[in-house]
N, C-alpha and C positions, 0 to 999 in steps of 0.2 A: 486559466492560463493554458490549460491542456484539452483538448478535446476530446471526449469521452464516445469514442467509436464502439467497443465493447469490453465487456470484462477485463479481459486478458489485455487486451490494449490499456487499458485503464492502469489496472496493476503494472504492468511496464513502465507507461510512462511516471505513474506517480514512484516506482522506485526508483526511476530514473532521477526525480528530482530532491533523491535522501538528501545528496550533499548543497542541494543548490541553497540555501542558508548561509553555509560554510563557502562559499562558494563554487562549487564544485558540479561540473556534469561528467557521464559514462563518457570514458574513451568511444565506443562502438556501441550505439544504440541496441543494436540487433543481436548482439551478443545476449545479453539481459534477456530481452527476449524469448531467444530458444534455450536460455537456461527455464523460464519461468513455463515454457510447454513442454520443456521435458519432467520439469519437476511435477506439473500437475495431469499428465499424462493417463496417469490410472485413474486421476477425477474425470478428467474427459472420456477416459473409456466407459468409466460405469453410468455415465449421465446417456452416453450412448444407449447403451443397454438398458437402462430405466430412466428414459427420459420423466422427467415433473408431469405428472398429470393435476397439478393444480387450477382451478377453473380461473376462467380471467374477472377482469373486473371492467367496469365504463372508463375509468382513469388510466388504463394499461395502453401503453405509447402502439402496443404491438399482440396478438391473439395471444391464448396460449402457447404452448410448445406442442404440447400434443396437437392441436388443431394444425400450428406453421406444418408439424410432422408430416401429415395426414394430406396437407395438402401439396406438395411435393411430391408423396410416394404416389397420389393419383394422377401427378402431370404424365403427358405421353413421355415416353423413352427419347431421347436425342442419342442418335448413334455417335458412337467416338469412334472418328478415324482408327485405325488401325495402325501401330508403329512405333510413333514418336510418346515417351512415356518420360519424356525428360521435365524436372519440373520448372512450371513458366520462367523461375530466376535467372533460368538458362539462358533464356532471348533476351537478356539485357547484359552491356559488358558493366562489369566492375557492380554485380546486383549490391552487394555489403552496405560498400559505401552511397551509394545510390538510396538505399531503402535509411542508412542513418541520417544522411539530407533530408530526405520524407519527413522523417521522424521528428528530425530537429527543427521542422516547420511549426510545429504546434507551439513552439513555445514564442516567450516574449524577446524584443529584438537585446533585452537583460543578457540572453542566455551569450550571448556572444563575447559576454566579457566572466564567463566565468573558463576555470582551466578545469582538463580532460583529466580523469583514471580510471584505470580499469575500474570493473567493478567489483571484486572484494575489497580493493581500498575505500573504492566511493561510499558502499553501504556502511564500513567500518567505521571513516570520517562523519558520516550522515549521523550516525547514530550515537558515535558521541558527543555533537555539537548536540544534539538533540537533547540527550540528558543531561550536560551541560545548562541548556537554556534552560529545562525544564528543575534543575537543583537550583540555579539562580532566583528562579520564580519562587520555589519552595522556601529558599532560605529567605528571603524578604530581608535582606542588609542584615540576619543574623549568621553568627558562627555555628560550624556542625556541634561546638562545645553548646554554645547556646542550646540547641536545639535537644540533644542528650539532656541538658541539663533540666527542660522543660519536661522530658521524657520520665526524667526521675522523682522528680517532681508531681507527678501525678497529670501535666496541663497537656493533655489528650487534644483539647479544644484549640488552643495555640499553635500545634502541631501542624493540625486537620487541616483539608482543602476549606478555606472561609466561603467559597459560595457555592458549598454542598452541606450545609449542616442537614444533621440526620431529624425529623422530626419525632424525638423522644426525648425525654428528661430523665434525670438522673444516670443512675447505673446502665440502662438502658443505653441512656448516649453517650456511655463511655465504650459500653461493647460496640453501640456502630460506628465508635474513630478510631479502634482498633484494628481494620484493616485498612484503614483510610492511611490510618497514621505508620503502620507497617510497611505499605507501599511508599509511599513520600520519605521515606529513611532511607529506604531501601537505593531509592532512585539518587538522592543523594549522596549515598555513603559510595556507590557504582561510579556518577560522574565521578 
């Protein structure tokens, strides 16, 4: 649905589309945005400073980091005018709105029937439709009484995510639907 230009674009758009379920997209794409490069700010700076010297592989879309590094710092210098230090959003009127149309390009021509909020509502709404769906799936047409009641019961197994059973028997596989089964209460008892 979204086109995956890098990271941080990535992350954007995919929080952009917490509420789209619920039906919902960001008021102001760009907003989200330079909320999510200010917040990761000090990750960007220390990747600066200690870029990955991880080696590449035959399958890598792109070199290392260290090599892209390496070969950048040995391009000749391009002189910069002297002056004008304003940033390019500048040369364009109304940049905001302009880069939220960009933005809102990636998606499906869907997106045009869902409604705008900001983004502390959106992520809020996102996130509880999310546990929502996700307590419905858990409960399977049963009651949260049900589910305690299995709880007390001893039935770990009823509980547990059905297509992750842990590959151990007995007691064993009781301690691995204990955090199985911990989580999925959890998520339930939250929705």
């Amino acid at each position: 649905m979204i086109p995956q230009a890098n990271a941080a674009a990535y992350e954007e758009t995919h929080c952009a589309t917490i509420g789209w379920a619920a039906g919902y997209l960001p008021q102001r794409m760009t907003e989200g945005y330079q909320s999510l490069l200010a917040k990761r700010a000090e990750e960007f700076a220390s990747l600066r400073e200690n870029p990955s010297s991880e080696p590449g592989s035959k399958y890598d879309s792109h070199p290392p980091t260290a090599e892209r590094i390496a070969l950048l710092e040995a391009a000749p210098a391009v002189p910069v005018p002297p002056g004008d230090e304003r940033p390019a959003t500048d040369l364009l009127r109304d940049a905001t709105a302009l880069l939220d149309a960009v933005l809102a390009t990636g998606f499906t021509a869907e997106a045009s029937s869902k409604k705008n909020l900001d983004w502390a509502s959106l992520v809020d709404v996102g996130v509880r439709d999310s546990n929502q769906a996700e307590a419905l799936r858990i409960l399977r047409s049963r009651s949260l009484e049900n589910l305690l009641d299995l709880l007390d019961a001893g039935c770990l197994e009823d509980i547990a995510d059905p297509t992750a059973p842990p590959e151990a028997q007995g007691r064993a596989k009781r301690e691995l639907y204990r955090p199985q089964v911990h989580s999925r209460l959890s998520i339930v008892l939250h929705a």
